[in-house]
N, C-alpha and C positions, 0 to 999 in steps of 0.2 A: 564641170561636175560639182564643183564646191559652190557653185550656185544654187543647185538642185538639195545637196546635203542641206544649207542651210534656210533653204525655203521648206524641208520636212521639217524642220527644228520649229521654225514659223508658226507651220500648222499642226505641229502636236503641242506647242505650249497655248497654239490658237485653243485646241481641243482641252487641253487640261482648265484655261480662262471658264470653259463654255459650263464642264464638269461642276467645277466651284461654282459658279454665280448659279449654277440650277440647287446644286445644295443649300448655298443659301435663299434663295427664292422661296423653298417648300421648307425652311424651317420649322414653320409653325402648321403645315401640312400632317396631319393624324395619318399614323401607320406609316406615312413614308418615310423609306431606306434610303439613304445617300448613298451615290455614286463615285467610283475610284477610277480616274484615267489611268491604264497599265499600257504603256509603252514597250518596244521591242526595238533594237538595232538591226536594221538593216546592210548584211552581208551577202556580197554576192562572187563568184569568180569561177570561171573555167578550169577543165580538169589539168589543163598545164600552163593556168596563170600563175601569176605568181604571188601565192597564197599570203608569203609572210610579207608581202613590204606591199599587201591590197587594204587601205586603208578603211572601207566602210564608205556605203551609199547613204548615209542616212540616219531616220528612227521615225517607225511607224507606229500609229496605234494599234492595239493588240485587241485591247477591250475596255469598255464602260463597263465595270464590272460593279452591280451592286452589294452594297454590305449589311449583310440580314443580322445585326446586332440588336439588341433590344433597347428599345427603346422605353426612355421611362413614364409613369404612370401618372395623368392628371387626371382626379376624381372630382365627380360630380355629384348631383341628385336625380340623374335616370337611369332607372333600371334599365335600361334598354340601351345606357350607353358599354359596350362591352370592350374588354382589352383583354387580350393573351400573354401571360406571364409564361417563359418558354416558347420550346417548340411550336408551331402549325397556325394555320391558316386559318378562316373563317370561309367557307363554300357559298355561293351567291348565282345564282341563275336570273337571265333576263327576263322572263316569263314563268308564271307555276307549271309550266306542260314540259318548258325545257330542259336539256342534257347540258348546254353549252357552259360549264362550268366556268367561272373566274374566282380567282384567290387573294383575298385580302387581308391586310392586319389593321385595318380601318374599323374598329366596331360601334361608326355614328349612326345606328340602327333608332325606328320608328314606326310606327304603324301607318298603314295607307288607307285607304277608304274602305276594305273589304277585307282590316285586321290583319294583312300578314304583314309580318315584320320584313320593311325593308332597310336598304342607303339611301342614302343623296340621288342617287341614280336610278332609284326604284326597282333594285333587282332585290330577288325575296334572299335572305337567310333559311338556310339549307338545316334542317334538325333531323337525327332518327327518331324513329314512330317508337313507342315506351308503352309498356306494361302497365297495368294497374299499381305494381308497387314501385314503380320509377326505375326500373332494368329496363335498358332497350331490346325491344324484339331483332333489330337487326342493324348491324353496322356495316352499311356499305353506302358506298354515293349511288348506288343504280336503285336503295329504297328508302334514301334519304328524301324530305318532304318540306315544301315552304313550311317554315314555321308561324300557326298564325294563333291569336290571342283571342279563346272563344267569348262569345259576347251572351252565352248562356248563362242563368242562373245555375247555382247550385244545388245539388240536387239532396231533396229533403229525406228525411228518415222517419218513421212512422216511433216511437215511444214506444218498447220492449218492457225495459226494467225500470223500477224506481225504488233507488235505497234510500230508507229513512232510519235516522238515528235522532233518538231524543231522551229526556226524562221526564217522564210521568210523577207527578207532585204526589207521594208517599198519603201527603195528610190531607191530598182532593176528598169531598164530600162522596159516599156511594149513592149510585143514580137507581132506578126503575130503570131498565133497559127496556120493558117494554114501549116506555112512555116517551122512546125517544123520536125526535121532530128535528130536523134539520136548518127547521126555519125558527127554533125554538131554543136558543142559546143556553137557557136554563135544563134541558134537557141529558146534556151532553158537557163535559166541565172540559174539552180543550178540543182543537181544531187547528187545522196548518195546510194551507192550498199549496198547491206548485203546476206549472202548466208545462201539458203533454200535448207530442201533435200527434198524428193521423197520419194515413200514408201519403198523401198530398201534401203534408205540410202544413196543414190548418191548425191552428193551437186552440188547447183546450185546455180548462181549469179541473183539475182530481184535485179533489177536496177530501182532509182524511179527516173524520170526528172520531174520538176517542172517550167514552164511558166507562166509570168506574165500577163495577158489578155488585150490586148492595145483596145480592144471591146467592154469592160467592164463595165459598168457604178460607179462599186462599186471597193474596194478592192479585188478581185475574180484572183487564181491562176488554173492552169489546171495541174492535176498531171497526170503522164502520164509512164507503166511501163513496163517491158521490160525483161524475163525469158532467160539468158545465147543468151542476145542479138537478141532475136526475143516478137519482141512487142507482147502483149496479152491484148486484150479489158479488162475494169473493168466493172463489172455489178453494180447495187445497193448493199447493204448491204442486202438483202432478196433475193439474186439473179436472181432478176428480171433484162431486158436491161437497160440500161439509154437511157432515152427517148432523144427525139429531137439531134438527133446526132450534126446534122449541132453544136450546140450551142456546145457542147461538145467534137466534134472531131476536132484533131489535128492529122496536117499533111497533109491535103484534098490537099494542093495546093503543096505539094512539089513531086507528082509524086512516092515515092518509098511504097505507099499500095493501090493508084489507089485512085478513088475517093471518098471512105468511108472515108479513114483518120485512124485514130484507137479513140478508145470511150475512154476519159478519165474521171475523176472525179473531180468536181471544188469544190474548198473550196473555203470558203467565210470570212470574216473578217470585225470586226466592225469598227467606226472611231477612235477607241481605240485600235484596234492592237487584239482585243481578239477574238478568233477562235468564228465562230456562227454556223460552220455544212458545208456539202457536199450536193449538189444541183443536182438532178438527171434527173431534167427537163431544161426549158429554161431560159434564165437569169432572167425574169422577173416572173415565177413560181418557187421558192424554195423553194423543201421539204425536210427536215431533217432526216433523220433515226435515230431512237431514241437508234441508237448504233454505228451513226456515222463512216460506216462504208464502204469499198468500195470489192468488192470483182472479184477475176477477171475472166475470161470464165476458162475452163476447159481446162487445158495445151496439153491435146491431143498428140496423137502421132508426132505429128512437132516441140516437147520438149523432153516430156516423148517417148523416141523409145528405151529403155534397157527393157522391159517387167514390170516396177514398173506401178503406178494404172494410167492409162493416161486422168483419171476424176478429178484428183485434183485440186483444187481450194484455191486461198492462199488470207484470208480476211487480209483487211490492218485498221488495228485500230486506228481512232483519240484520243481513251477515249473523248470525248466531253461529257461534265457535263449537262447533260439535264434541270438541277432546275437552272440553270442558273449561271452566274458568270466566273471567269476563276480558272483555276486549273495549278498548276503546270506540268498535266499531258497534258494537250492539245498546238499544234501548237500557234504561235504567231505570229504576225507581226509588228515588232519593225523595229526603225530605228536603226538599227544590222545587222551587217553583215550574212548570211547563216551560220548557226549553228546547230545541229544533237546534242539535248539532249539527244534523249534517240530511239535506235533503237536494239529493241527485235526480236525474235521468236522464236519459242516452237516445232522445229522440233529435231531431233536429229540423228547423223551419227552412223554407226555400231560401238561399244565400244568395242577394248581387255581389259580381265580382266586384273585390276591393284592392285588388293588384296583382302583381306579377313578383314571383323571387326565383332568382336564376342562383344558382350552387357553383361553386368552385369546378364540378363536375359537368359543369353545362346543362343539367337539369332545369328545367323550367318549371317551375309549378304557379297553378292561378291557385291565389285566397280568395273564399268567399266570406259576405259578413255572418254566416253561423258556424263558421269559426271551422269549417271544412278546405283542404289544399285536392288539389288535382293536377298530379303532372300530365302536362300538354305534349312537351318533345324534350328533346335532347339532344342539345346543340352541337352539331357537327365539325370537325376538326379534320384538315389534309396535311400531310406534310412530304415531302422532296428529299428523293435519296441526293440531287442536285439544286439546290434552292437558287445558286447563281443562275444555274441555266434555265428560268425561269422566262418565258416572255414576258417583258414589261407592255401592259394596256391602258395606262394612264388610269388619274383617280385612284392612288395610290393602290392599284391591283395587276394580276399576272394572270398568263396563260401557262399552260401545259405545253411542254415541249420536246422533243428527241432528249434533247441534254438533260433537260430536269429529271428526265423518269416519269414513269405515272405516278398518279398523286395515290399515297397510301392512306385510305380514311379511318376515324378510332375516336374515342371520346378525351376527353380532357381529363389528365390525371391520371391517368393508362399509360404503360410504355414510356416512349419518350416525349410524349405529349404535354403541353406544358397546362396548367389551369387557366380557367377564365375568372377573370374579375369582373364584376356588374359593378355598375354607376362608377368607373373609369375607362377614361383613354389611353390609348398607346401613343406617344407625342414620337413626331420625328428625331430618330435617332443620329440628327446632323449634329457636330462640335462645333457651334459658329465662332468663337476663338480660329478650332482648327481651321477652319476654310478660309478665315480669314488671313493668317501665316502663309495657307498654300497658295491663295492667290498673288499674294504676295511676290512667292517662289516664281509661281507663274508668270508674274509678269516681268520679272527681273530675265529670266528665260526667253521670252519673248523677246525682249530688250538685244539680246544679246546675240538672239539670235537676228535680229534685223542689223546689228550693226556688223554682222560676215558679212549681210548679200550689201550693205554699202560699202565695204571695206572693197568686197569683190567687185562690185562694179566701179571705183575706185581704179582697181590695178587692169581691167578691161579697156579705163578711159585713159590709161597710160599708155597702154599698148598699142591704143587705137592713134594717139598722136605722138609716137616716135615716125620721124623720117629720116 
């Protein structure tokens, strides 16, 4: 019998040896958890042996239990390299059609030939499908989706609004506004471009000239505007016409739009220089639009001729403070030279993607280069009411099992779920110190335990030669 005892002793310190040297082997293995050999004494005896002076058969393995501690963090420079701080898993199917879930804390993620993010092994990363505003529509692994990295442009914005702020030079000469010419630089004493797209995303230059009113009774300028060099009337800010041309239009007398002129918009100015509103009637009838605002006829096919919306309409914004007073946001008229504080607009040209940013939250979103983000997915997280009793599948990943429980899926940052980090690793959570001590332990155990089964065969070879 005490042969047997210490050939278990043999082959549990055999098994503890085998434990260590695999800990140390996947040292430098990403995501992988070290393993614990957990030994058991073996006791055995009939119901009327005799319990107390029954000495023990033994010591068996019990289990290779692995240890889900955390491991720490080596950062990189890819986005795509991912590590979980806390709680859960990363979800990974062998195919984009499959169910067969595997669970890693491995996140040495890539793209493949057809964009979706995979591993080393080419199984996809599992995301939920997300809203326009970045909330997932649903959190379950059964509407969880490979996550893949679209290779579309961004998608363009057609030119709404355009705010302009500036100052109007007090001691500019007054012009004949009839006599104005766009090709005629003397006509017109300032001018300032900025490019607007189209619904396609085509850019296009709005040119704003601006004349002094030598007709005028008041401080009153005529702005006047011009889409890739073909004039286009301004309507009121409600897009209604501006009334009384004659007072309004520019141009009547220089022959190149005939005798309308083109309808511009006059701004007004107090004996103070501070902006007081846009006048859409006669000089001596001014009404304000309480958004101060000019907007211009529909660009029409004699602009718009590439098939984008040839209804477009581009409002030009003073910000003018309606309760009264001046703002830093609205036109001026100082004795200053023409100056262009601040000229915006909200259109946007077709973006190539320019990268990927993944959130603490597992958010994905692609940047495009016109300065537009798009969340794509949202990176899926599992985690185990029993994480030991996880089945080990090699490639530092696990199955689902009786003991583990089913997997409970959720996003990052939720519950008990822990964040995800972009551009790091989760490094093996082995102590190579410690395993080196243990094996140590291990083999001194081993030792000792070979030197029972010599000792016993020893007292075997004694007994064998008495006569």
């Amino acid at each position: 019998m005490s042969f047997n005892i210490a050939l278990s002793g043999v082959n549990a310190a055999q098994k503890d040896l085998d434990t260590t040297a695999n800990n140390i082997a996947n040292v430098n293995t990403v995501g992988f958890k070290e393993s614990r050999a957990e030994f058991g004494d073996v006791f055995a005896s009939s119901l009327l042996g005799g319990g107390r002076t029954k000495v023990g058969d033994g010591v068996i393995t019990q289990e290779v239990a692995q240890q889900f501690s955390q491991g720490s963090l080596q950062f990189t420079n890819t986005a795509l390299d991912l590590a979980i701080t806390g709680t859960g898993f990363f979800v990974t199917v062998p195919d984009v059609t499959s169910q067969d879930f595997t669970y890693t804390r491995a996140g040495q993620f890539k793209l493949d030939e057809n964009n979706f993010v995979v591993n080393s092994n080419g199984e996809s990363l599992l995301g939920f499908p997300v809203n326009s505003d970045g909330t997932s529509s649903s959190i379950a692994l059964s509407t969880a989706e490979p996550v893949t990295i679209p290779d579309s442009s961004g998608q363009p914005s057609q030119t709404l609004e355009v705010d302009l702020r500036m100052n109007l030079p007090a001691s500019a000469t007054s012009l004949d506004i009839t006599q104005f010419n766009p090709a005629d630089s003397t006509t017109f004493n300032a001018s300032t471009s900025i490019t607007v797209y189209d619904s396609l995303g085509d850019a296009h230059v709005q040119t704003f000239y601006f004349i002094k009113d030598n007709a005028a009774t008041g401080n009153e300028w005529l702005v006047a505007t011009a889409i890739d060099n073909n004039m286009v009337d301004f309507q009121n800010g409600d897009g209604t016409n501006i009334t009384a041309p004659a007072a309004n239009a520019v141009g009547t007398g220089s022959g190149i739009n005939g005798a309308n002129g083109y309808a511009a918009g006059r701004l007004t100015f107090s004996a103070g220089g501070d902006f007081t509103g846009i006048t859409g009637g006669d000089n001596n009838a001014i009404t304000v639009p309480s958004t101060a605002v000019l907007r211009t006829a529909q660009l029409g096919t004699g602009i718009i001729n590439n098939g984008a919306d040839d209804t477009q309409q581009l409002q030009l914004n003073f910000n003018l403070d309606t309760t009264g007073g001046q703002t830093d946001a609205e036109p001026t008229q100082y004795a200053s030279a023409f100056e262009v504080t601040s000229l915006e607009q909200d259109g946007l040209p077709v973006g190539r993607l320019t990268g990927i940013d993944i959130g603490p939250d597992g958010l994905l979103r692609a940047t495009f280069s016109n300065g537009t983000s798009e969340p794509i997915s949202r990176i899926a997280l599992a985690r185990f009411a029993n994480e030991q009793g996880l089945t080990q599948n090699g490639n530092a990943s696990w199955k689902e099992s009786i003991l583990s429980g089913e997997a409970l899926a959720g996003e990052a940052t939720t519950g008990t779920f822990g964040t995800i980090n972009s551009s790091a690793l989760e490094q093996s959570n082995v102590n190579l110190t410690t395993e080196l001590i243990d094996m140590i332990i291990a083999q001194r155990n081993f030792q000792a335990n070979s030197r029972a089964l010599e000792i016993n065969n020893a007292l075997n070879q004694t007994i064998l030669g008495i006569r």
